[in-house]
N, C-alpha and C positions, 0 to 999 in steps of 0.2 A: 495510554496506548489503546489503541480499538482494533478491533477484528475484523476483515470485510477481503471483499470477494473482489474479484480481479474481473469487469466488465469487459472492457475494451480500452481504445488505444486513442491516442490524442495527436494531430500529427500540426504543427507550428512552425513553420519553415521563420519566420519574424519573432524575436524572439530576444529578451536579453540575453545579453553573450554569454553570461557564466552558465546560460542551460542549453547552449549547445551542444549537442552528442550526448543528452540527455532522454534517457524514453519517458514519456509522460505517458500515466496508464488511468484508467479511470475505473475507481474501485467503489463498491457500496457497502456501507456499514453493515454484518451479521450479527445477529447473537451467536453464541456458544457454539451451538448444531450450525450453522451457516446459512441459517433462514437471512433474509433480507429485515434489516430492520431500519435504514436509514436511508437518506438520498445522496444519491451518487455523485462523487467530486474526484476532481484530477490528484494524481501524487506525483513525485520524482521518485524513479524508479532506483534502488541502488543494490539488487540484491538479484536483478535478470530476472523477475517473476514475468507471468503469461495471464494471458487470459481462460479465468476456471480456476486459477492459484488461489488459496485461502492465502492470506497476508496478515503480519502485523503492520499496523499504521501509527504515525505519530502524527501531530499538527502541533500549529502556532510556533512559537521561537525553539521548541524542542526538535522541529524539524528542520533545523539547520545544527545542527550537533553532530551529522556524520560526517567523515571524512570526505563526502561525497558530493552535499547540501551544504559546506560550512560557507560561511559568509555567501552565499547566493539568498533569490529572494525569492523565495518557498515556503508556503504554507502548510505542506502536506508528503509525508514521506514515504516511501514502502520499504521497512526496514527488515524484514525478515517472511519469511517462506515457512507456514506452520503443518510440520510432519503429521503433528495431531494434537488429538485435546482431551485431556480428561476432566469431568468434572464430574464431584460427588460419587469417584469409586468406578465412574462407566466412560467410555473411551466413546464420545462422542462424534468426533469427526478422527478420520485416519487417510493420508493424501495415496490414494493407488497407483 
């Protein structure tokens, strides 16, 4: 799972069928604090997150494991919405 931040929005009117009524968001990998530390790629959205959302992310064949992504052909998932994070005792991000 990777941590990453909720850029913007992908819009694909052509499209395989199984990712119709799909939102594709396009997320950047952060570290911990939610600095940017990666380059930015599309996910299937399965949990309603926005743009400014901290995100968990999955890839590869694990991103076809939710009820949402299964058997479709997805690389990249947004599987959960992070309230906050601690790390090492200090509560480094907390969502307002």
């Amino acid at each position: 799972m990777l941590i990453a931040k909720v850029i913007g929005t992908t819009v694909s009117t052509i499209k395989d069928e199984k990712l119709t009524g799909r939102k594709l968001l396009i997320v950047r990998q952060t570290d911990e604090s939610g600095a940017p530390t990666g380059k930015p790629f599309v996910a299937v959205d399965t949990v309603d997150a926005g743009i400014g959302d901290l995100v968990l992310t999955c890839a590869g064949s694990s991103a076809r494991q939710t009820d949402i992504t299964k058997d479709t052909p997805v690389d990249a998932v947004i599987m959960s919405i992070i309230d906050s994070l601690e790390v090492d005792g200090k509560v480094v991000f907390r969502k307002s």
